[in-house]
CHARMM-style PDB file with segment names, atoms N, HN, CA, C and O in Angstrom:
ATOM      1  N   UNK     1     -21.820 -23.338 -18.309  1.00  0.00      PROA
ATOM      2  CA  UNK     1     -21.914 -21.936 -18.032  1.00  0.00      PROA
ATOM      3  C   UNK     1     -22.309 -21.203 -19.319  1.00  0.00      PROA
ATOM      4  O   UNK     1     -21.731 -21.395 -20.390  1.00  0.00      PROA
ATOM      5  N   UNK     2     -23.229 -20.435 -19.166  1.00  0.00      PROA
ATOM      6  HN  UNK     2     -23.698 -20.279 -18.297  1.00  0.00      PROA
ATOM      7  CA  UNK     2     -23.321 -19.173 -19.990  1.00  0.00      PROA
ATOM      8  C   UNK     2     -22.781 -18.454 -20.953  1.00  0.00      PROA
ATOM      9  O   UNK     2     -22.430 -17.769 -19.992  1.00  0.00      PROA
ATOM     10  N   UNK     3     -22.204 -17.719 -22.227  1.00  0.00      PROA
ATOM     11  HN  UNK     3     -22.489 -18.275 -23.008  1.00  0.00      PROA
ATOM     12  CA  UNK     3     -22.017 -16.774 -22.634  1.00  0.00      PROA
ATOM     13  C   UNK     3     -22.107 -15.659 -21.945  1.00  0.00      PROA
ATOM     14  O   UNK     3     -21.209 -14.820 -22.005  1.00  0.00      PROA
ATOM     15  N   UNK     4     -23.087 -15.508 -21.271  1.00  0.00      PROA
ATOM     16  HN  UNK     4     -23.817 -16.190 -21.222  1.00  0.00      PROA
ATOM     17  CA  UNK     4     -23.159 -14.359 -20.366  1.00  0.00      PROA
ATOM     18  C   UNK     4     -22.521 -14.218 -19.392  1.00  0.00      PROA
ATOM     19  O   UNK     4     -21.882 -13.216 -19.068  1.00  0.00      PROA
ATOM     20  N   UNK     5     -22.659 -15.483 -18.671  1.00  0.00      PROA
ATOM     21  HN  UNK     5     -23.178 -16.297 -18.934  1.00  0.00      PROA
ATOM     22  CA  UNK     5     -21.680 -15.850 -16.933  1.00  0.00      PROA
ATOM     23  C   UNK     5     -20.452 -15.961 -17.265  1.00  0.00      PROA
ATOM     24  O   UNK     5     -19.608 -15.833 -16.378  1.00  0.00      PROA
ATOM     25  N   UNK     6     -20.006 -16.253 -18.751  1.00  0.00      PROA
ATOM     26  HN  UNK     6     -20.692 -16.357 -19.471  1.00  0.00      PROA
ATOM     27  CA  UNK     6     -18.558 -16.119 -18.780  1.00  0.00      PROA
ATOM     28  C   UNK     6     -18.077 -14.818 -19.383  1.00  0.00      PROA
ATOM     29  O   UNK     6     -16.888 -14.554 -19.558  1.00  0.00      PROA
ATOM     30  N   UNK     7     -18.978 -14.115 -19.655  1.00  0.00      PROA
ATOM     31  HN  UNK     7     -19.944 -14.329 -19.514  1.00  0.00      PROA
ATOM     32  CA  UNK     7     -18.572 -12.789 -19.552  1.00  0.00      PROA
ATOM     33  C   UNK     7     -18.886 -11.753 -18.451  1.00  0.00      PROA
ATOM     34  O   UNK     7     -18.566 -10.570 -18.566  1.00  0.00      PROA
ATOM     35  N   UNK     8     -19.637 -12.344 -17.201  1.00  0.00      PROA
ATOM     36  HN  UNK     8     -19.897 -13.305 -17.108  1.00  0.00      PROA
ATOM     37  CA  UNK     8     -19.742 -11.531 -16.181  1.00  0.00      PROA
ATOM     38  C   UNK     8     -18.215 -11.910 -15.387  1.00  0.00      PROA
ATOM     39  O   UNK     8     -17.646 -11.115 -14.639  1.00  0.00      PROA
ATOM     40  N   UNK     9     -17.784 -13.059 -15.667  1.00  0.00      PROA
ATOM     41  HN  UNK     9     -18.246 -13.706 -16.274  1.00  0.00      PROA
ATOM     42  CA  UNK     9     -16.655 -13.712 -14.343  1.00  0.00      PROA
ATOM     43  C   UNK     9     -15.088 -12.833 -15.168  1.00  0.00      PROA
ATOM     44  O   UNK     9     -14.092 -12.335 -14.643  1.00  0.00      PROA
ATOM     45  N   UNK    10     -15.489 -12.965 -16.580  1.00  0.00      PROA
ATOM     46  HN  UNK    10     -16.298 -13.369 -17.006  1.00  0.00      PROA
ATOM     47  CA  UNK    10     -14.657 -12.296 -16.898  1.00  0.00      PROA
ATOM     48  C   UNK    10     -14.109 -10.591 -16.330  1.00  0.00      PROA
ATOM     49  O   UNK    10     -13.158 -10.306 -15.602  1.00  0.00      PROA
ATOM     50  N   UNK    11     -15.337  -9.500 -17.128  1.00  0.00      PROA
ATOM     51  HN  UNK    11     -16.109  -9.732 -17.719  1.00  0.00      PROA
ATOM     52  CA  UNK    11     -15.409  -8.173 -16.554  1.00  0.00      PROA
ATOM     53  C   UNK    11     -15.347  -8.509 -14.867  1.00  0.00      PROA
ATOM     54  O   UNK    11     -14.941  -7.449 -14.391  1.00  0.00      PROA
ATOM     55  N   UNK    12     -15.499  -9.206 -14.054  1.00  0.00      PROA
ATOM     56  HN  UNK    12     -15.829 -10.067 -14.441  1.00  0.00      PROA
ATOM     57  CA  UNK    12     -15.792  -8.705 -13.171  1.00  0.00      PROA
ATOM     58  C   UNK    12     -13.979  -9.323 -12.749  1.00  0.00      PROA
ATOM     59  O   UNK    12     -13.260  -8.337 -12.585  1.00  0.00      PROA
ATOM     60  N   UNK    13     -13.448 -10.232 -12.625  1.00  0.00      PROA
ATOM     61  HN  UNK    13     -14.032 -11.033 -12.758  1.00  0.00      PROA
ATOM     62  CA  UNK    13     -11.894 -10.542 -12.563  1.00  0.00      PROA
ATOM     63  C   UNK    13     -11.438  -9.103 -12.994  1.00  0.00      PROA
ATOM     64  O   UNK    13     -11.184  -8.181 -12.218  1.00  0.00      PROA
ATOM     65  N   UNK    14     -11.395  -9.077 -13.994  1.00  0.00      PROA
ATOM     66  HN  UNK    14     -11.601  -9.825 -14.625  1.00  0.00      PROA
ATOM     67  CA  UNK    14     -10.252  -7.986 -14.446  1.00  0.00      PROA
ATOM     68  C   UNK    14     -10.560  -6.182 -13.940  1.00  0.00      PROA
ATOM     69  O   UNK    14      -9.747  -5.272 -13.779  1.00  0.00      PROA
ATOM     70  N   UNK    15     -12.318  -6.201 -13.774  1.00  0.00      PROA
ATOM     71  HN  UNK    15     -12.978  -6.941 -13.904  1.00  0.00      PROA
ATOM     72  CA  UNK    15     -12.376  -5.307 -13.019  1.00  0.00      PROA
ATOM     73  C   UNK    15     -11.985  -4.979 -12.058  1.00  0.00      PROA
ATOM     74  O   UNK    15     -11.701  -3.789 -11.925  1.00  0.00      PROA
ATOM     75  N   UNK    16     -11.759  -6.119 -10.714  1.00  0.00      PROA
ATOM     76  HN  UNK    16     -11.989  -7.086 -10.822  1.00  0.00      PROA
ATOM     77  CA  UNK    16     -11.291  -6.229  -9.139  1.00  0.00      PROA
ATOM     78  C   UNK    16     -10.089  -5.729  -9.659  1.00  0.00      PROA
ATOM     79  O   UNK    16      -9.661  -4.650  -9.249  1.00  0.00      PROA
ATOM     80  N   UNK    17      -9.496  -6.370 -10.503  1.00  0.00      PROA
ATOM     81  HN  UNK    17      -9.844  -7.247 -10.836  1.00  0.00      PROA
ATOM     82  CA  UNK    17      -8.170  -5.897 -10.349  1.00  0.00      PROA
ATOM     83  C   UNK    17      -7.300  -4.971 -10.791  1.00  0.00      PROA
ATOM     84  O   UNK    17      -6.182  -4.686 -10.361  1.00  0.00      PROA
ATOM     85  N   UNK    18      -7.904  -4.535 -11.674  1.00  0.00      PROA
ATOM     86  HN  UNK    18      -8.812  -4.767 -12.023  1.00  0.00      PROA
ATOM     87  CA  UNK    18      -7.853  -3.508 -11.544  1.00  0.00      PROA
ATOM     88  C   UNK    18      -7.832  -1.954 -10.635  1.00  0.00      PROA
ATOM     89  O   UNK    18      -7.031  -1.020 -10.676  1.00  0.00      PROA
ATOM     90  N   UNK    19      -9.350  -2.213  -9.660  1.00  0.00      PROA
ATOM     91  HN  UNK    19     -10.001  -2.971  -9.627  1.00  0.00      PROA
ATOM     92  CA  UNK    19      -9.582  -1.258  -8.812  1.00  0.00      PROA
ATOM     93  C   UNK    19      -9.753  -1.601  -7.831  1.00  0.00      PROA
ATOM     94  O   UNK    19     -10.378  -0.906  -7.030  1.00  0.00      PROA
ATOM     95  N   UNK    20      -9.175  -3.018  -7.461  1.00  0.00      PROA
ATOM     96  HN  UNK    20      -8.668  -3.582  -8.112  1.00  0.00      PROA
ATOM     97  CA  UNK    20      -9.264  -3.683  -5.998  1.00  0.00      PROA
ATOM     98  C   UNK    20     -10.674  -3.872  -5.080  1.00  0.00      PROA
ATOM     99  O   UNK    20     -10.807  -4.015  -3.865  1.00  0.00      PROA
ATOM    100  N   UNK    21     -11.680  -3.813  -6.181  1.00  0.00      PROA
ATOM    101  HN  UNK    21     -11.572  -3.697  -7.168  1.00  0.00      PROA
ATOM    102  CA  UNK    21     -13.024  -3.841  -5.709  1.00  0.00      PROA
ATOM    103  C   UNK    21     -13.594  -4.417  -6.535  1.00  0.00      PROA
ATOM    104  O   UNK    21     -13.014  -4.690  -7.586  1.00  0.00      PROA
ATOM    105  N   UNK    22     -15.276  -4.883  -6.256  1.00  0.00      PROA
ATOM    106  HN  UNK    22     -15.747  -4.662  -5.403  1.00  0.00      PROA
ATOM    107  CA  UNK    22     -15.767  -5.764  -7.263  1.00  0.00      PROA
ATOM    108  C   UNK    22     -16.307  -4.706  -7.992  1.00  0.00      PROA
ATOM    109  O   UNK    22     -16.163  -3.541  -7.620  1.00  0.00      PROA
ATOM    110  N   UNK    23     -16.987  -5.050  -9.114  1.00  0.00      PROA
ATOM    111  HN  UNK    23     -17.105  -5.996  -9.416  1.00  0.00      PROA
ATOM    112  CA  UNK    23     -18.138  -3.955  -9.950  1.00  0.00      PROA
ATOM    113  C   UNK    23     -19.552  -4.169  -9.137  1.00  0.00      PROA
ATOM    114  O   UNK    23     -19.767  -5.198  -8.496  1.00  0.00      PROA
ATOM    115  N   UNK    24     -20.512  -3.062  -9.234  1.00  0.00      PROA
ATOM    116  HN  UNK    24     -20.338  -2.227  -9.754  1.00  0.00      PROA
ATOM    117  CA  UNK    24     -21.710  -3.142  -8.958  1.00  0.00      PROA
ATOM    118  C   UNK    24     -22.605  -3.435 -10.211  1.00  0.00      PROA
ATOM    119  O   UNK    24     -22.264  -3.011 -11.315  1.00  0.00      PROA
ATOM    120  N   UNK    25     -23.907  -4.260 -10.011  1.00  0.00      PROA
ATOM    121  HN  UNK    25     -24.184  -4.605  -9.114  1.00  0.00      PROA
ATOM    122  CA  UNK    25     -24.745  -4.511 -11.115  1.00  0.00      PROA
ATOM    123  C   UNK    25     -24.800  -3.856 -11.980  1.00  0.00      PROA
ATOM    124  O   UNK    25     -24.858  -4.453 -13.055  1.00  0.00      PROA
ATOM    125  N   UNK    26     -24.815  -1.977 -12.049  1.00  0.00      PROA
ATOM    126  HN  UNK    26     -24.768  -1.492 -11.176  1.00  0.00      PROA
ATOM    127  CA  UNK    26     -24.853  -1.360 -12.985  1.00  0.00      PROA
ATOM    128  C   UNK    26     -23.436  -1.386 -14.036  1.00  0.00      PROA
ATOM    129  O   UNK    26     -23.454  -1.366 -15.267  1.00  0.00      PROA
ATOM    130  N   UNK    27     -22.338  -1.430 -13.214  1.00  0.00      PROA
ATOM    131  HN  UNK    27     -22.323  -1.446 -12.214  1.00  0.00      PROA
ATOM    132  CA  UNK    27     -21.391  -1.549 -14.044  1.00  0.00      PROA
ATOM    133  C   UNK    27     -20.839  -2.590 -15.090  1.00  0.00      PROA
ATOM    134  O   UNK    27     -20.269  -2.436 -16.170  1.00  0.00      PROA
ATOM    135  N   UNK    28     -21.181  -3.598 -14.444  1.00  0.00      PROA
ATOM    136  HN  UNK    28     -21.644  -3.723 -13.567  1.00  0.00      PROA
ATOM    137  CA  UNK    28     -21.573  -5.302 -15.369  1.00  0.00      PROA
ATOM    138  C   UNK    28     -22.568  -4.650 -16.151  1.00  0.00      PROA
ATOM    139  O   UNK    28     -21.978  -4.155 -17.111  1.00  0.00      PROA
ATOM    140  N   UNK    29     -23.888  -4.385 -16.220  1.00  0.00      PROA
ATOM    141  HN  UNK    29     -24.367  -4.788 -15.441  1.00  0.00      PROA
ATOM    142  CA  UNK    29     -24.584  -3.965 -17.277  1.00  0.00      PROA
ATOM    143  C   UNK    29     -23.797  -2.716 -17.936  1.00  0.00      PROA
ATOM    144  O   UNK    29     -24.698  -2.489 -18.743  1.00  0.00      PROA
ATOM    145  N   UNK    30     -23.251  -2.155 -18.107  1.00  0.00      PROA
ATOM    146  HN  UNK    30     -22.519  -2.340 -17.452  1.00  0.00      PROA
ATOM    147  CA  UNK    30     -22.941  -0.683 -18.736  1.00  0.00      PROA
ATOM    148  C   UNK    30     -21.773  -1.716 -19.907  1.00  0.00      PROA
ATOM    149  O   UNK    30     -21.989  -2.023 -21.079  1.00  0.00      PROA
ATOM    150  N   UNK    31     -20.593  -2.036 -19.069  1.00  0.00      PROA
ATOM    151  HN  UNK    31     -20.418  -1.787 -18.117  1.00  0.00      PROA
ATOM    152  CA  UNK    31     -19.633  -2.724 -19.686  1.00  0.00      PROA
ATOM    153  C   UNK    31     -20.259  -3.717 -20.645  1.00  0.00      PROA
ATOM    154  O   UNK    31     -19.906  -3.570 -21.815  1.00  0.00      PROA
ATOM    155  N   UNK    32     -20.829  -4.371 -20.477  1.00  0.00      PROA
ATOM    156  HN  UNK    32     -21.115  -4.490 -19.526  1.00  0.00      PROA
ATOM    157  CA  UNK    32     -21.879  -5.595 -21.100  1.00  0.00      PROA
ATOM    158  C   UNK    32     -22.741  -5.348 -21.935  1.00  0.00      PROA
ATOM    159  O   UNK    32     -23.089  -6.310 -22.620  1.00  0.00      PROA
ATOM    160  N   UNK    33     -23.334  -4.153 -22.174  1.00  0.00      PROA
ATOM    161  HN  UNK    33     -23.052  -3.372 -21.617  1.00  0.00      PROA
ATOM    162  CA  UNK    33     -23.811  -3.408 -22.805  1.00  0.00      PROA
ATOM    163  C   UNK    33     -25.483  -4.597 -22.773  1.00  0.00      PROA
ATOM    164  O   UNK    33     -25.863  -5.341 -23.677  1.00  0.00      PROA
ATOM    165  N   UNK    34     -26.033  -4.396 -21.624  1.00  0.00      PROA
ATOM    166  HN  UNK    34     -25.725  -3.791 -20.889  1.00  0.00      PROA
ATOM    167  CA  UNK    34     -26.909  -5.007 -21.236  1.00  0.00      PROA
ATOM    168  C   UNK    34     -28.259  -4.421 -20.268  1.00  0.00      PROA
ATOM    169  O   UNK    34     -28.165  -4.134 -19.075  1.00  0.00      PROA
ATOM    170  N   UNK    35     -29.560  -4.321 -21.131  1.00  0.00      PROA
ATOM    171  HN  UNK    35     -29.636  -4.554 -22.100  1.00  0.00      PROA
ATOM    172  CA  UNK    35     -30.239  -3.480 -20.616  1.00  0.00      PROA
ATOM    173  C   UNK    35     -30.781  -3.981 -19.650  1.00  0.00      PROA
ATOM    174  O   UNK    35     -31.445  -3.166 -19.009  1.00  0.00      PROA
ATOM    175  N   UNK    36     -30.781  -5.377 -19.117  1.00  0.00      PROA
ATOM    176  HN  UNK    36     -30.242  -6.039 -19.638  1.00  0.00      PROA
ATOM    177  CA  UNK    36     -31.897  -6.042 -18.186  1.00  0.00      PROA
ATOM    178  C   UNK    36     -31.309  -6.226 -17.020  1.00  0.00      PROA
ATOM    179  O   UNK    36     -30.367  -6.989 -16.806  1.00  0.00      PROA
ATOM    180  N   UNK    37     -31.964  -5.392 -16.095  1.00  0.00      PROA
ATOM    181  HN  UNK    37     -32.730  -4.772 -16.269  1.00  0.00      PROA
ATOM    182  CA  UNK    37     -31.290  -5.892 -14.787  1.00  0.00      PROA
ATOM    183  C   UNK    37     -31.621  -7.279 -14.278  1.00  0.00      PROA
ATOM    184  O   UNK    37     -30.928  -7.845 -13.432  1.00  0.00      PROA
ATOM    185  N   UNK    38     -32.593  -7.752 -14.767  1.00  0.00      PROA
ATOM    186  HN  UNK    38     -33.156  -7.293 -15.454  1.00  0.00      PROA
ATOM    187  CA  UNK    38     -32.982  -9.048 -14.487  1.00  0.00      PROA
ATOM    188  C   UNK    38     -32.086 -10.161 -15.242  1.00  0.00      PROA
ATOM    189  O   UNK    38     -31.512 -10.804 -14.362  1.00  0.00      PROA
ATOM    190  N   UNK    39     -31.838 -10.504 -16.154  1.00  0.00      PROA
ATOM    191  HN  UNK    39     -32.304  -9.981 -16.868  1.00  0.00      PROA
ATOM    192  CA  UNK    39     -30.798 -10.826 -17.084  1.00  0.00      PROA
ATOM    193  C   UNK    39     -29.600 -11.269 -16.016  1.00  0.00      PROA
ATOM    194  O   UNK    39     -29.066 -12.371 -15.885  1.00  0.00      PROA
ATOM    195  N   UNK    40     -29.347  -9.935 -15.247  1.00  0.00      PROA
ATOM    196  HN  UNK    40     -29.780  -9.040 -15.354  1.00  0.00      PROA
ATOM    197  CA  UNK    40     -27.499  -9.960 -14.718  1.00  0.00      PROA
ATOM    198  C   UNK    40     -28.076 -10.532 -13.916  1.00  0.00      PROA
ATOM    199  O   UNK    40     -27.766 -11.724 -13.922  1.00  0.00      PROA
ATOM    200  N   UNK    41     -29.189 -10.136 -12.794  1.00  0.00      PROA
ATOM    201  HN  UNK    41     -29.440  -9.168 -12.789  1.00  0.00      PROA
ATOM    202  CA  UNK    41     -29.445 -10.671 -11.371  1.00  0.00      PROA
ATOM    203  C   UNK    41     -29.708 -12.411 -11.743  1.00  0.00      PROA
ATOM    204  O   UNK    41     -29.460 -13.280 -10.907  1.00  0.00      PROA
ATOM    205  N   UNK    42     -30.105 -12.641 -12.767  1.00  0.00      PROA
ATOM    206  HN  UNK    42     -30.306 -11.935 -13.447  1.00  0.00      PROA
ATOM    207  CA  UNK    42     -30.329 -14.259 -13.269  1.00  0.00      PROA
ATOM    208  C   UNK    42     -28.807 -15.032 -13.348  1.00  0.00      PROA
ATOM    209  O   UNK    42     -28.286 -16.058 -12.911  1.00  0.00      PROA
ATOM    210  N   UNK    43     -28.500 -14.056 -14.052  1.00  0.00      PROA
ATOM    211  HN  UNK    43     -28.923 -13.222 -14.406  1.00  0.00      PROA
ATOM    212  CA  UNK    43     -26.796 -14.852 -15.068  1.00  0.00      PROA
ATOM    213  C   UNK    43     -26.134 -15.039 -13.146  1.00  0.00      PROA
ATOM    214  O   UNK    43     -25.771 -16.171 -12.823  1.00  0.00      PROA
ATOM    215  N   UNK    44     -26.071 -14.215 -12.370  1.00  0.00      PROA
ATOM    216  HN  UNK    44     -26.365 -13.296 -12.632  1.00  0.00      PROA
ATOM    217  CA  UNK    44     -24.945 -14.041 -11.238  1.00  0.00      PROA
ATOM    218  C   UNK    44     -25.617 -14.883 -10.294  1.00  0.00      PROA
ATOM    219  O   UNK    44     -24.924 -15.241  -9.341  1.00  0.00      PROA
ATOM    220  N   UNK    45     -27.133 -15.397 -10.341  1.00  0.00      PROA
ATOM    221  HN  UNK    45     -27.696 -15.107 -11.114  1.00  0.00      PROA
ATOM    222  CA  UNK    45     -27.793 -16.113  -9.441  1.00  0.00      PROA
ATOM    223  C   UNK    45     -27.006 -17.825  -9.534  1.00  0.00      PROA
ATOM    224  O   UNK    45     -26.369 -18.607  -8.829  1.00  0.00      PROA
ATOM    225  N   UNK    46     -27.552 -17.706 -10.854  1.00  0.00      PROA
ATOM    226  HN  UNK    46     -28.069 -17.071 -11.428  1.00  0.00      PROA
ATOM    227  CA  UNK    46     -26.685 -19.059 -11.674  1.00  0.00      PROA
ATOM    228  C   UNK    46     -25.278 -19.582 -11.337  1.00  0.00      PROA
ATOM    229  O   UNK    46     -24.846 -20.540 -10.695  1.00  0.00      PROA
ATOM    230  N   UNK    47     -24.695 -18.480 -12.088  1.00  0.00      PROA
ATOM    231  HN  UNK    47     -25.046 -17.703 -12.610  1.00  0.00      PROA
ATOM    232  CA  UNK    47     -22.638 -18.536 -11.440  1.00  0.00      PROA
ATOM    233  C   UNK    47     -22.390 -19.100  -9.660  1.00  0.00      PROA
ATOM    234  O   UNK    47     -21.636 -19.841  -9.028  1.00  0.00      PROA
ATOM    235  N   UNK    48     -23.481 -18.259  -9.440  1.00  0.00      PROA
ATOM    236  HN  UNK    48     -24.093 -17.658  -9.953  1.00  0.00      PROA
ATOM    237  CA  UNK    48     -23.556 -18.317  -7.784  1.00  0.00      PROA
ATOM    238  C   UNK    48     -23.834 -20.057  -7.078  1.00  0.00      PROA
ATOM    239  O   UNK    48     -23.074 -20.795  -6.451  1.00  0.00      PROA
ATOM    240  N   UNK    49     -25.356 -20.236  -7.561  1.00  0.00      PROA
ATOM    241  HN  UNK    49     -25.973 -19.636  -8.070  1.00  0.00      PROA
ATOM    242  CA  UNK    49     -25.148 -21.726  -7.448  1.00  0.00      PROA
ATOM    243  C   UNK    49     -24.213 -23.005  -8.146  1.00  0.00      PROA
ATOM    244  O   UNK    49     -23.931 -24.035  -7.533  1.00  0.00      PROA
ATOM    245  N   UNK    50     -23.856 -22.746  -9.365  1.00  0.00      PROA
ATOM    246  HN  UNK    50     -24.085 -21.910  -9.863  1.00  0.00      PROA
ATOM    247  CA  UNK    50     -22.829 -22.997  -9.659  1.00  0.00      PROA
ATOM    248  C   UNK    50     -21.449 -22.986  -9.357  1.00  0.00      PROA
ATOM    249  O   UNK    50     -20.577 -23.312 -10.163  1.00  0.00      PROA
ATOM    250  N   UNK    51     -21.190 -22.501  -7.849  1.00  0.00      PROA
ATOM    251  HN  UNK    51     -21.898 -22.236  -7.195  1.00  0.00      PROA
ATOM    252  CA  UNK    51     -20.041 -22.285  -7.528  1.00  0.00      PROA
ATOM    253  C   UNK    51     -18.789 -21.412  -7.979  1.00  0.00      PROA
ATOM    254  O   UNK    51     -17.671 -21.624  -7.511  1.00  0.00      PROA
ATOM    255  N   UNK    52     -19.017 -20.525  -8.818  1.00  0.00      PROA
ATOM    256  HN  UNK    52     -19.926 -20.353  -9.198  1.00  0.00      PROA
ATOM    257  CA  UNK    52     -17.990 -19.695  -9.321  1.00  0.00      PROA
ATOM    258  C   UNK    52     -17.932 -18.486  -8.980  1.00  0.00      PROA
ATOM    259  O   UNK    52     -16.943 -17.893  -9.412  1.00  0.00      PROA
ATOM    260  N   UNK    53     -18.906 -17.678  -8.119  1.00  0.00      PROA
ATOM    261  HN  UNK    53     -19.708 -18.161  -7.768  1.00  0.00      PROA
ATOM    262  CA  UNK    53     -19.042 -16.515  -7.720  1.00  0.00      PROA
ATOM    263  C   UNK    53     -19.098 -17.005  -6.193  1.00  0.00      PROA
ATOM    264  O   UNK    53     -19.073 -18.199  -5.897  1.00  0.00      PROA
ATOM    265  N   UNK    54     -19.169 -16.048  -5.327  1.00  0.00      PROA
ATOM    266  HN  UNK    54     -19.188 -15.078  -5.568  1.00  0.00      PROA
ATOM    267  CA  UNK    54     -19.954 -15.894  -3.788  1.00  0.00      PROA
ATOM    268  C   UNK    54     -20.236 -14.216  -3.903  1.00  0.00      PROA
ATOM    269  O   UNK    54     -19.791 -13.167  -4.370  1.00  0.00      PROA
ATOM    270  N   UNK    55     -21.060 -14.662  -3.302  1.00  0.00      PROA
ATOM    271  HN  UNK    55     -21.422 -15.513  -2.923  1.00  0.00      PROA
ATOM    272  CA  UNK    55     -21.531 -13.321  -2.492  1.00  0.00      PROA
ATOM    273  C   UNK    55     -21.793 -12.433  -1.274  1.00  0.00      PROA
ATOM    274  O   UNK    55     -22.055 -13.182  -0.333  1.00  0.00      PROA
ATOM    275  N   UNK    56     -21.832 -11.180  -0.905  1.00  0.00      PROA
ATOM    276  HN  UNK    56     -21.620 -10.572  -1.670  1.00  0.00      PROA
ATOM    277  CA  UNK    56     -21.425 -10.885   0.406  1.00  0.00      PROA
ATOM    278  C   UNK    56     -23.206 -10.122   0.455  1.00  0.00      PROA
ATOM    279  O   UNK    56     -23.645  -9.312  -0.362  1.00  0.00      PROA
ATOM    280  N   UNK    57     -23.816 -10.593   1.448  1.00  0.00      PROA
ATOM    281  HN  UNK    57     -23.460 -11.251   2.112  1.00  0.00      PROA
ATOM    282  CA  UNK    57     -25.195  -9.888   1.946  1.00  0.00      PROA
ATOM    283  C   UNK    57     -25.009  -8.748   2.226  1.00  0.00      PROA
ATOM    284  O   UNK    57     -24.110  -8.369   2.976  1.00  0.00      PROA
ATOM    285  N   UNK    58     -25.979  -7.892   1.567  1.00  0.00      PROA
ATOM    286  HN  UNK    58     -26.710  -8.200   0.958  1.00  0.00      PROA
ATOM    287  CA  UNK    58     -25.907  -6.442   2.073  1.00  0.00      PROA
ATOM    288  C   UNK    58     -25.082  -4.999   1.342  1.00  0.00      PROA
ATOM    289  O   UNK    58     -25.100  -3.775   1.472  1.00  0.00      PROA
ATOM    290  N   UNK    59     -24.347  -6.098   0.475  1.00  0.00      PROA
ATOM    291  HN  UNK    59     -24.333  -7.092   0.369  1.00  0.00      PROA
ATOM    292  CA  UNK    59     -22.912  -4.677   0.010  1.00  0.00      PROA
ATOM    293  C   UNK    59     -23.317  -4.242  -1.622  1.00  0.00      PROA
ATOM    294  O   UNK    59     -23.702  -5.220  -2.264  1.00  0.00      PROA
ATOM    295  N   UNK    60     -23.303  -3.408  -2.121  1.00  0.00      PROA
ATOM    296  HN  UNK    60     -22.991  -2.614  -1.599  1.00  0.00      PROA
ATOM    297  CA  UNK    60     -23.897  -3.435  -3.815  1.00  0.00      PROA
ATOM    298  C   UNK    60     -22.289  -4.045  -4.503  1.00  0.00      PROA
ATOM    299  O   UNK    60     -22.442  -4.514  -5.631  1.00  0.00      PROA
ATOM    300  N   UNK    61     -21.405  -4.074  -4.187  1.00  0.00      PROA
ATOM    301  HN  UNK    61     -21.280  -3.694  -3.271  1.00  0.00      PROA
ATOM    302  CA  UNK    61     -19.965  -4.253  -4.494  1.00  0.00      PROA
ATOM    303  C   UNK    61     -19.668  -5.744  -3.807  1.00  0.00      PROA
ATOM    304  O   UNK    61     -18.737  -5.771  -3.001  1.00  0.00      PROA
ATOM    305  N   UNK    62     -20.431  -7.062  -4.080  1.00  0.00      PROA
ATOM    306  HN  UNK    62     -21.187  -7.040  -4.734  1.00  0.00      PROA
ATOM    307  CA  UNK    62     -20.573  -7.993  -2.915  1.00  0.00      PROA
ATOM    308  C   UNK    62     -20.006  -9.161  -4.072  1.00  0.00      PROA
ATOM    309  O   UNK    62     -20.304 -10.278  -3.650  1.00  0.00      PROA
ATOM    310  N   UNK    63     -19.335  -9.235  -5.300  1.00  0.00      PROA
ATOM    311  HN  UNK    63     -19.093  -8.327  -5.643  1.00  0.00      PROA
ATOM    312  CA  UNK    63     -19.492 -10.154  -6.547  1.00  0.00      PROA
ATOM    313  C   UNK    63     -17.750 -10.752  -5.832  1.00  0.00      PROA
ATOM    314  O   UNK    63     -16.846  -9.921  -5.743  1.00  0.00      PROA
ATOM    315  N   UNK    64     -17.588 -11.774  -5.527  1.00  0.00      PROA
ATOM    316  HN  UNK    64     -18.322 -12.449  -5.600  1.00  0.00      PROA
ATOM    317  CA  UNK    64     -16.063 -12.819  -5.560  1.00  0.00      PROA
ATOM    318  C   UNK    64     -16.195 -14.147  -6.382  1.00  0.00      PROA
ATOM    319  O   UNK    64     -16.803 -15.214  -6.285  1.00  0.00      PROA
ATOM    320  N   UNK    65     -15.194 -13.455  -7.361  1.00  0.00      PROA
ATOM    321  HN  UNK    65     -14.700 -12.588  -7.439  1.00  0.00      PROA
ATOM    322  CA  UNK    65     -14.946 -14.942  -8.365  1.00  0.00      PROA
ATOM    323  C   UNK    65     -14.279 -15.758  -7.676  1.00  0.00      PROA
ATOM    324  O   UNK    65     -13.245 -15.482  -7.067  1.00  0.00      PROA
ATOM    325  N   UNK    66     -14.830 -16.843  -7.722  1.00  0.00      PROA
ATOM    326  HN  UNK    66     -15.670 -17.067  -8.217  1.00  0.00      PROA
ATOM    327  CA  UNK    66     -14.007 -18.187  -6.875  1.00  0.00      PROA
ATOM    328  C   UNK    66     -12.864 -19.099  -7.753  1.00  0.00      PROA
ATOM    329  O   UNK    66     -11.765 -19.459  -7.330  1.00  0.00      PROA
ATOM    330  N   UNK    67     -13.458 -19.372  -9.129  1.00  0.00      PROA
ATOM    331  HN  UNK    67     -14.351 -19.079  -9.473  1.00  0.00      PROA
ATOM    332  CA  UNK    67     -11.974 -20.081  -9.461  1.00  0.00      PROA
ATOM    333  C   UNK    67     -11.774 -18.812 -10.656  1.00  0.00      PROA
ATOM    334  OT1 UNK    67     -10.750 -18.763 -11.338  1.00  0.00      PROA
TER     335      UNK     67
END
């Protein structure tokens, strides 16, 4: 995994739980301090086939860390 993917699984854990919701792409980039939306949509594509994320079709708030 990534530097990056382990800092998206990170922000995005402690984000849910914070606010009982996932973050949206922009907010992973803002927190991340990351200008490329392509970058995140790559890093979360990755995690994704990699099994550590899922995703929900359709929702901008769609990011579940799996382990």
């Amino acid at each position: 995994m990534t530097k990056l993917g382990q800092k998206i699984i990170k922000f995005t854990k402690t984000y849910t739980k914070k606010n009982d919701i996932s973050p949206t792409r922009k907010e992973i980039m803002d927190a991340l301090n990351i200008k490329s939306s392509d970058a995140i949509e790559y890093a979360i594509r990755r995690l994704e086939e990699d099994g550590k994320i899922q995703r929900s079709p359709g929702r901008a708030r769609n990011l579940f860390v799996i382990s």
